[in-house]
C-alpha positions as CSV (number, residue, x, y, z in Angstrom):
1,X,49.3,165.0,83.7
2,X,45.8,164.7,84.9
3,X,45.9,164.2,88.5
4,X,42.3,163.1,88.9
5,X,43.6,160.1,86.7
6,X,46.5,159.8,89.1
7,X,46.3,156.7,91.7
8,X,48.6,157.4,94.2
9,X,49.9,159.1,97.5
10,X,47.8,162.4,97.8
11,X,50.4,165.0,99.5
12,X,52.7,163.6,96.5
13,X,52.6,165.5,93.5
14,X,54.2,164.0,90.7
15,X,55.6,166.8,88.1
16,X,56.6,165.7,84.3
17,X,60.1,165.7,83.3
18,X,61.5,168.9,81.6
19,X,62.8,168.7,77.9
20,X,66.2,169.4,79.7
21,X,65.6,167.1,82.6
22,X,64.8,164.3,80.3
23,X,67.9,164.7,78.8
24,X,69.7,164.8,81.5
25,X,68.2,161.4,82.4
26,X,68.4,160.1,78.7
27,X,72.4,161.0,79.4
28,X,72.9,159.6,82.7
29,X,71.5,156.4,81.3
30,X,73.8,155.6,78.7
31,X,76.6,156.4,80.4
32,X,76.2,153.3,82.7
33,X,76.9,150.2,82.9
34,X,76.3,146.8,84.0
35,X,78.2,143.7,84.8
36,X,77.0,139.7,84.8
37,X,78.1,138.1,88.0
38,X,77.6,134.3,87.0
39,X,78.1,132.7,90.4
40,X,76.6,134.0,93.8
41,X,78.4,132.4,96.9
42,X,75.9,130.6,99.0
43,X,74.5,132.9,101.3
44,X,75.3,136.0,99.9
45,X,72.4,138.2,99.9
46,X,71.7,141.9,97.6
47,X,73.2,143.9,100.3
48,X,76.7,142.2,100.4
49,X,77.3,142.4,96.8
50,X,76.3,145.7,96.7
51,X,78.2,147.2,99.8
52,X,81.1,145.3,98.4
53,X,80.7,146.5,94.9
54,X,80.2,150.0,96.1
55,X,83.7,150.1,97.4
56,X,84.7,150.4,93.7
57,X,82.6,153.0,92.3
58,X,78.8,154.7,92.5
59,X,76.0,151.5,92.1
60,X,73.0,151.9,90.4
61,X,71.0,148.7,90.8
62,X,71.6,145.4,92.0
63,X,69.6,142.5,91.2
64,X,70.5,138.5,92.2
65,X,68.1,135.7,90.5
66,X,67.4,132.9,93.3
67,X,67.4,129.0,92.7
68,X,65.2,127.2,90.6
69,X,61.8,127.0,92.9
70,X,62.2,122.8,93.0
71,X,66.0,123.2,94.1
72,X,65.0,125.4,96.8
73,X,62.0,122.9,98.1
74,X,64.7,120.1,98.2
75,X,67.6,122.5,99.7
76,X,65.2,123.3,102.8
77,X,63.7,120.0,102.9
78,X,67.0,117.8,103.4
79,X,69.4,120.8,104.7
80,X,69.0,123.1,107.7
81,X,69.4,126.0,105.5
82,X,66.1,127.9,105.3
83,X,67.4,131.1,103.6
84,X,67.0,131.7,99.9
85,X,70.3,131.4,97.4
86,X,70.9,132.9,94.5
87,X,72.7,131.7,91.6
88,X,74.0,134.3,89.2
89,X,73.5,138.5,89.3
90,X,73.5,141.9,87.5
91,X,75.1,144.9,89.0
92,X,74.8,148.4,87.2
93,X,77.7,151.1,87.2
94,X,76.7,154.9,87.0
95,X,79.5,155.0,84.8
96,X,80.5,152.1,82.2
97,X,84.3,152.6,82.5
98,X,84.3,151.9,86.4
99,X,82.3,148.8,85.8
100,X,84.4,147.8,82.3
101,X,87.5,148.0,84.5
102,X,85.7,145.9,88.3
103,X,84.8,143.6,85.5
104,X,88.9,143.2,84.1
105,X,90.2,143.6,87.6
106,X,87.6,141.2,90.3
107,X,86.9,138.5,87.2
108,X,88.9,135.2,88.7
109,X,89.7,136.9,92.1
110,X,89.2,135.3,95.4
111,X,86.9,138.1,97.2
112,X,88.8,138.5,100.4
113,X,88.5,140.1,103.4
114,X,88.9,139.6,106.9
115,X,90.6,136.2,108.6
116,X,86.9,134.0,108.9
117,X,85.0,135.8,107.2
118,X,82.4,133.5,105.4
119,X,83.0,134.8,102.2
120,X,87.0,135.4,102.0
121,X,87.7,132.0,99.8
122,X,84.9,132.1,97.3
123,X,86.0,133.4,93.8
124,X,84.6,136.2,91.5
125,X,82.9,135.3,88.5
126,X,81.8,138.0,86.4
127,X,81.5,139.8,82.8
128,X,81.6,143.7,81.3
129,X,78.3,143.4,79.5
130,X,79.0,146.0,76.6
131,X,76.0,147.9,75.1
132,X,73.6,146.4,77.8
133,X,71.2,148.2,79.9
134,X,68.9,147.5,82.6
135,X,66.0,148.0,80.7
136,X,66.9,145.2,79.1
137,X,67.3,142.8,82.0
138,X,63.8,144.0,82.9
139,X,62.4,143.1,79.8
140,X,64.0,139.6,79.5
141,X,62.6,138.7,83.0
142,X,59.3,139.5,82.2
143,X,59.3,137.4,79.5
144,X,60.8,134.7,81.0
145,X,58.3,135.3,83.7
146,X,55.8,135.3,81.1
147,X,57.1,131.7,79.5
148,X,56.9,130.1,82.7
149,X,53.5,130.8,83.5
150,X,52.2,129.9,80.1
151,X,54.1,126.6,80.9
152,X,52.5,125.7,84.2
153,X,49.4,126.6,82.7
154,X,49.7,124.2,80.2
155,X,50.5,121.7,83.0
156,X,48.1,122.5,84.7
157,X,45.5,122.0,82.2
158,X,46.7,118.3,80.7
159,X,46.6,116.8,84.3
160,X,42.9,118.1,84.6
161,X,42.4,116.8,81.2
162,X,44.1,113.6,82.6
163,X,42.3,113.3,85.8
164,X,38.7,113.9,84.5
165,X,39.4,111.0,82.0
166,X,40.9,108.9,84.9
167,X,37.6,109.4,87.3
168,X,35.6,108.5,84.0
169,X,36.9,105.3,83.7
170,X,36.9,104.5,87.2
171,X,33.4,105.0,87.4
172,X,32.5,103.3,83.9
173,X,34.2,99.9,85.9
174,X,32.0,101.0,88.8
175,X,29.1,100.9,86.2
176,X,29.7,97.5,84.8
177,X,30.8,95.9,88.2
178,X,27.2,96.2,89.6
179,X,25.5,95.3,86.7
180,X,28.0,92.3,86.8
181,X,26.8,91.1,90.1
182,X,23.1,92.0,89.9
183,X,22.9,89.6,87.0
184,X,25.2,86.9,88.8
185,X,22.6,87.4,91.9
186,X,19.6,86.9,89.4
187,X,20.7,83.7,88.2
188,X,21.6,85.3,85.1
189,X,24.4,85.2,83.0
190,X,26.7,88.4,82.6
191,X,26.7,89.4,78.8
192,X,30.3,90.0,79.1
193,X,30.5,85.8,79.9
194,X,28.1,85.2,76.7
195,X,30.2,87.5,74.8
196,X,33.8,85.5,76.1
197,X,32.2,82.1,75.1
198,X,30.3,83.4,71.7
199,X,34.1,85.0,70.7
200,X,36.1,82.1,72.3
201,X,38.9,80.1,69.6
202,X,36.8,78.0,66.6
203,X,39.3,75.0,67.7
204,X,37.3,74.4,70.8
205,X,34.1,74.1,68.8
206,X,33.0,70.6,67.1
207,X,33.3,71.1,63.5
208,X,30.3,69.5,61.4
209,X,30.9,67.4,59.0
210,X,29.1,68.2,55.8
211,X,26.9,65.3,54.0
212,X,28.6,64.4,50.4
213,X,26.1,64.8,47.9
214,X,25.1,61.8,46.1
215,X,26.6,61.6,42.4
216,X,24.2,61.3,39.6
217,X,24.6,57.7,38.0
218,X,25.4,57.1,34.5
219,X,22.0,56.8,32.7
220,X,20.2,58.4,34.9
221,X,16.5,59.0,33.4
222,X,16.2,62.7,35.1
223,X,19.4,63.9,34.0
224,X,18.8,62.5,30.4
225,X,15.5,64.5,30.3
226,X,17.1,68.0,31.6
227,X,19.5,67.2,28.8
228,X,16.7,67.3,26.0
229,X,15.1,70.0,27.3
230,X,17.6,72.3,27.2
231,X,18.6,71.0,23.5
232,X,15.3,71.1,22.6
């Protein structure tokens, strides 16, 4: 490693793996596990699930997801509840048979403890996840992080679109109101009036009444003589 590339704490010097600790790692990876905890009691915070899963065997990482951002606004708005929730969690197991058998054993279990305590009538809801690693958990927040941005963006960007057309608009009637009343204050006629009366129903208008044109009479020298000079 270059350490004059290196951004970080100076007195800290950080050494590559060895081919055997690497493996070691690479090992110690796929022996875990991780379980999908699909409800979180209200209140329940990182710590508690993990000091109570910890009771079972060695945890690796804990991560809860909290409420949708518009759920919380209304929760602290209307409740007196100003702490975050969360909703549903991961847990990893050093090894994958412990959490296979919290999974079989907790799943539909009240999760107890002391008379009082605020948790001791909530239920366990959870899942073995088989073949799943945390790596992938990382990976599917960060694109789900990545989805939601893209969609506020795009939100973002129609209401600008949407506001710069309203304030257009609005000062295109601006526009035309002023020219409205200078012409009114001039004596004058507003074209838009002109236009109203010139486009107004043809019912209203008096229809005129066309002249019937005289019929030729029988014998008539003229028309005998346009007669023989087109025979002729």
């Amino acid at each position: 490693m270059d350490l004059e590339g290196f951004s970080g704490p100076k007195d800290k010097v950080v050494m590559p793996l060895t081919p055997e600790a690497l493996a070691a790692f690479k090992a110690a990876k796929e022996k875990t596990g991780v379980i999908y905890i699909s409800r979180i009691p209200p209140g329940m915070r990182p710590t508690k699930v993990r000091h109570l899963m910890s009771q079972y065997g060695d945890v690796g990482k804990v991560y809860l997801q909290q409420e949708d951002a518009k759920r919380a606004y209304l929760r602290r708005k209307y409740t007196s509840t100003k702490k975050p929730h969360f909703t549903e969690g991961w847990v990893e197991f050093k090894d994958k048979k412990v959490a296979r058998s919290v999974a079989a054993m907790l799943n539909a279990t009240p999760i107890g403890g002391k008379k009082g305590t605020r948790f001791r009538d909530d239920v366990w809801t959870m899942k073995y996840l088989p073949k799943f690693k945390w790596d992938m958990l990382t990976e599917q927040i960060a694109h789900e992080a990545a989805i939601h941005q893209a969609k506020l963006r795009a939100e973002l960007s129609q209401s600008r679109k949407e506001q710069r057309e309203y304030l257009k608009n609005v000062e295109l009637a601006r526009v035309l109101e002023k020219r409205t009343e200078k012409k009114l204050a001039e004596g004058k006629e507003p074209p838009q009036l002109k236009r109203r009366q010139n486009d107004g129903p043809s019912e209203d208008r008096p229809k005129k009444r066309q002249k019937p044109k005289p019929k030729a009479e029988e014998g008539d020298p003229a028309q005998l003589s346009s007669v023989l000079s087109n025979v002729f």
